[in-house]
One Martini backbone bead per residue (centre of mass of N, CA, C, O) as a GRO file, in nm:
protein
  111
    1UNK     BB    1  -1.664  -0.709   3.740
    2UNK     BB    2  -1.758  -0.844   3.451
    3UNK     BB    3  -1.781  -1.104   3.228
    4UNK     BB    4  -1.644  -1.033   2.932
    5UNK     BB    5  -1.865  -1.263   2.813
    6UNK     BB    6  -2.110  -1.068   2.850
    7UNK     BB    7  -2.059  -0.867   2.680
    8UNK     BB    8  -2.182  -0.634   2.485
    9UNK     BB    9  -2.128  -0.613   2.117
   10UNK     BB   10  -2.272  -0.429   1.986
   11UNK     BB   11  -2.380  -0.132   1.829
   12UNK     BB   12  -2.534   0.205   1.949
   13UNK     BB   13  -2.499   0.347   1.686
   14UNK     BB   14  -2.277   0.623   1.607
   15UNK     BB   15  -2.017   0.829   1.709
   16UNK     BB   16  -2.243   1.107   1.654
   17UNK     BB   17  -2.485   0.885   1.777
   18UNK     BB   18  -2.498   0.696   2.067
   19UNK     BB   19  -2.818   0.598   1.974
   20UNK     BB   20  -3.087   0.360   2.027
   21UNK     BB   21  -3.392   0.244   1.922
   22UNK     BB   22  -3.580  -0.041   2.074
   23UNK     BB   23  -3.856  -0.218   1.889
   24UNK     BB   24  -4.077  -0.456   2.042
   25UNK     BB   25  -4.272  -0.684   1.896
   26UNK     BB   26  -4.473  -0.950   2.096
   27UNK     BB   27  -4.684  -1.236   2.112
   28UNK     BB   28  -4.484  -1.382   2.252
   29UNK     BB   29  -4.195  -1.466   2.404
   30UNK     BB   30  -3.911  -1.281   2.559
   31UNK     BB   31  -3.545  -1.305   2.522
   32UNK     BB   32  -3.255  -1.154   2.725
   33UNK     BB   33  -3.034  -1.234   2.825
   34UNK     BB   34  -2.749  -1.199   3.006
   35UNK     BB   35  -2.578  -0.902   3.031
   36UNK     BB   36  -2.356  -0.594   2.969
   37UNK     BB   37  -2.319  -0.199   2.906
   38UNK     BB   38  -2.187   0.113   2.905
   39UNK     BB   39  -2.521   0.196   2.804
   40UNK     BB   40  -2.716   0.315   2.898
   41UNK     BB   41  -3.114   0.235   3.013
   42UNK     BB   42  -3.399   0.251   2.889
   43UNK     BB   43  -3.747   0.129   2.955
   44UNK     BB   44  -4.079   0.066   2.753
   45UNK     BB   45  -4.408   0.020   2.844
   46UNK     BB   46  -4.665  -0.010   2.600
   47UNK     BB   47  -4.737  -0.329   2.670
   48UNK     BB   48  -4.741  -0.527   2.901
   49UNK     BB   49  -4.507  -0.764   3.058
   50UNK     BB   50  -4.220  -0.707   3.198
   51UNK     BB   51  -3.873  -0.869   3.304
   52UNK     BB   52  -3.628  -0.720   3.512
   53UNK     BB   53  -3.288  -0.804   3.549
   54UNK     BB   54  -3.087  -0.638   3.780
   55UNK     BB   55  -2.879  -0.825   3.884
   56UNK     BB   56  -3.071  -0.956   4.182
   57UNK     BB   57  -3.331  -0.743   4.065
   58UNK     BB   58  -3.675  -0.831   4.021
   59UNK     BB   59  -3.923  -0.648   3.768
   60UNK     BB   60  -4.224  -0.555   3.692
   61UNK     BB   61  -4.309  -0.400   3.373
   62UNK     BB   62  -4.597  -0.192   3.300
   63UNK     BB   63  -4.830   0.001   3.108
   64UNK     BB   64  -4.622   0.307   3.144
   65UNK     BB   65  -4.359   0.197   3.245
   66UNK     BB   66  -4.023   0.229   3.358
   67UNK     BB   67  -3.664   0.136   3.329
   68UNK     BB   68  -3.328   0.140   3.464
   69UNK     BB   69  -3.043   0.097   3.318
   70UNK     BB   70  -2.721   0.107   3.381
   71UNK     BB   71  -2.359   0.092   3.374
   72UNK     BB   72  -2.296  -0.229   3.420
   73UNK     BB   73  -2.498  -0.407   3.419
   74UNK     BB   74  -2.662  -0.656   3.469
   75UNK     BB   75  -2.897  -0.838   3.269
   76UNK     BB   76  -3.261  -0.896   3.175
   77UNK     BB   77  -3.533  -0.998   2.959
   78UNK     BB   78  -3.866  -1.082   2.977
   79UNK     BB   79  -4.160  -1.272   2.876
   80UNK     BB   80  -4.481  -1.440   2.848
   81UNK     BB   81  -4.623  -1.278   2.614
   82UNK     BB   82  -4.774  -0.952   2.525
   83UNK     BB   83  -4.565  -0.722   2.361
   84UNK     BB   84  -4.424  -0.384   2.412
   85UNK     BB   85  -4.113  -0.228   2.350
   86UNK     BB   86  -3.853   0.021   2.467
   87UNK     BB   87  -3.524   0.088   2.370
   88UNK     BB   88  -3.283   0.329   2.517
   89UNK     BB   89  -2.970   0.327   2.376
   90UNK     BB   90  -2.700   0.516   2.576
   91UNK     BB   91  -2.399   0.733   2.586
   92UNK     BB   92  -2.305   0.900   2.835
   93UNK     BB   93  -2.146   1.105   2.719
   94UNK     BB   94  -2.421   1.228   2.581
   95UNK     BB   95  -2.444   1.434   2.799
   96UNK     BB   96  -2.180   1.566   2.736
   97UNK     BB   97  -1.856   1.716   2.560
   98UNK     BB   98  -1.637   1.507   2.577
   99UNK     BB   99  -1.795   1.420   2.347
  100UNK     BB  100  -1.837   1.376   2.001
  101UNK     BB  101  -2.163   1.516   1.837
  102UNK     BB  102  -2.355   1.617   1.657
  103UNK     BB  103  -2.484   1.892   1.810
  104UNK     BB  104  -2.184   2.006   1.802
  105UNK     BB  105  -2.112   1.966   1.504
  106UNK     BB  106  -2.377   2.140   1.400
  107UNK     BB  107  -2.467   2.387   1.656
  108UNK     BB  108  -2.212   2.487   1.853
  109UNK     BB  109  -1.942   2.400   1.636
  110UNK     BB  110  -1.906   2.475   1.341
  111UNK     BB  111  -1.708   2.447   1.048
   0.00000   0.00000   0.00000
């Protein structure tokens, strides 16, 4: 496991929608350091290069590619220059009915 002080504090989402969708527009050069965090997380880049190392794996991801960022890996994103990207950070959970969310709260199982 990674070091505790690394762990995002973030809370992202609600309890009944642990999902939260980051879009960054960056004129100039863009970072966030080494993390690591519970939450699943796609990045899609709109337009621009990002460097996205994941644990001590490092790859450019340009307009139009994705890349999987796993539960518990450590990563950093950085660019040099014009970016747009989204980062859609949601709990594994939300994946399957053993956490209770919007979805089963309102449409599978309504009170």
């Amino acid at each position: 496991m990674h070091k505790p002080t690394l762990k995002e504090k973030s809370t992202h989402g609600t309890p009944l929608f642990p999902l939260h969708i980051y879009s960054k527009v960056r004129e100039r050069e863009y970072h966030v350091d080494f993390h690591w965090h519970e939450e699943l997380e796609f990045i899609f880049v709109e337009d621009g290069v990002i460097e996205v190392t994941i644990n001590s794996e490092t790859r450019h991801v340009t307009k139009g590619q994705f890349i999987f960022i796993n539960s518990g890996d450590l990563h950093k994103v950085t660019s040099k220059g014009r970016s747009i990207h989204h980062a859609i950070v949601f709990h594994p959970q939300i994946l399957n009915f053993d956490y209770p969310d919007i979805s089963e709260s309102s449409i599978i199982n309504p009170q």
